[in-house]
C-alpha atoms as one frame of an Amber mdcrd trajectory, in Angstrom:
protein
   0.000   0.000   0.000   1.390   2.978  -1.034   1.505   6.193   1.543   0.764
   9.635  -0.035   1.882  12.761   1.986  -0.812  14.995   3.158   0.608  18.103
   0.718   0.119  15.780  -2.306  -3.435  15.018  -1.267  -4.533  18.592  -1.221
  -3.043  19.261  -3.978  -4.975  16.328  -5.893  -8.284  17.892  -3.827  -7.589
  21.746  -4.517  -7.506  20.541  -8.156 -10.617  18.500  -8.013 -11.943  21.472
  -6.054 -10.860  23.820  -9.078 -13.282  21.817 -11.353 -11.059  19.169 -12.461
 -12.743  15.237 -12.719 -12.158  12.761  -9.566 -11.100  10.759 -12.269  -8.652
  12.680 -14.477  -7.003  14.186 -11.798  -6.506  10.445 -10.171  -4.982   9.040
 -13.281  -2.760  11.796 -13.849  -1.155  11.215 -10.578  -1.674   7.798 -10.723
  -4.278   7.496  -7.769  -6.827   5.547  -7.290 -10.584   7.055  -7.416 -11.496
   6.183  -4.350  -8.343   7.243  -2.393  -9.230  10.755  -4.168 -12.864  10.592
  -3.559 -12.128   9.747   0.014  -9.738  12.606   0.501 -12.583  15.057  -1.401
 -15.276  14.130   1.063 -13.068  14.081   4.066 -12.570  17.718   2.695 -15.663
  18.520   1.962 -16.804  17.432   5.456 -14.254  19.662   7.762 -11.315  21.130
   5.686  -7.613  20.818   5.590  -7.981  20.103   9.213 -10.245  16.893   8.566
  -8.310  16.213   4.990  -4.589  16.343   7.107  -6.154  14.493  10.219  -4.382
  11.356  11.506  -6.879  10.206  13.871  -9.899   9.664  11.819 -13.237   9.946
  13.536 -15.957  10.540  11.120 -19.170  12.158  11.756 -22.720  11.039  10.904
 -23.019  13.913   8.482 -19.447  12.626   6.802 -20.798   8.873   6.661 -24.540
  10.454   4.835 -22.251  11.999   2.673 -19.697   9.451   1.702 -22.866   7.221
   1.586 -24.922   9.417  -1.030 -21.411  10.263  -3.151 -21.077   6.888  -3.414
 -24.714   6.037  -4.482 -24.338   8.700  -7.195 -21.029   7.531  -8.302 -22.315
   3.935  -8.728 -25.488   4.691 -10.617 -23.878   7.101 -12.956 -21.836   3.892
 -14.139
């Protein structure tokens, strides 16, 4: 398993953030979706501070998130 520093995950997010694909921006790193979409939603649920956290403890509103992300991910397949 390979161990990305927390600097090269924001990047990848900012970009996503910027309104670049989940997907292009994980193949041009060479990332895989979900590590990116999990970074985006951790993100998306607190910030840098959430997104750079080592001690993950995920609220319910994260988990309804991540849940409904996911949903729309998988039926858009």
């Amino acid at each position: 398993m390979t161990k990305f520093s927390r600097e090269f995950g924001l990047r990848l997010v900012l970009e996503v953030e910027g309104g670049q694909s989940l997907t292009s921006v994980a193949r041009r790193y060479g990332v895989g979706r979900t590590t990116l979409q999990n970074w985006f939603l951790r993100y998306q649920a607190g910030g840098m501070e959430q997104l750079i956290a080592t001690n993950q403890h995920y609220t319910q509103e994260f988990k309804l998130q991540a849940s409904q992300w996911f949903i729309l991910c998988s039926s858009s397949r």
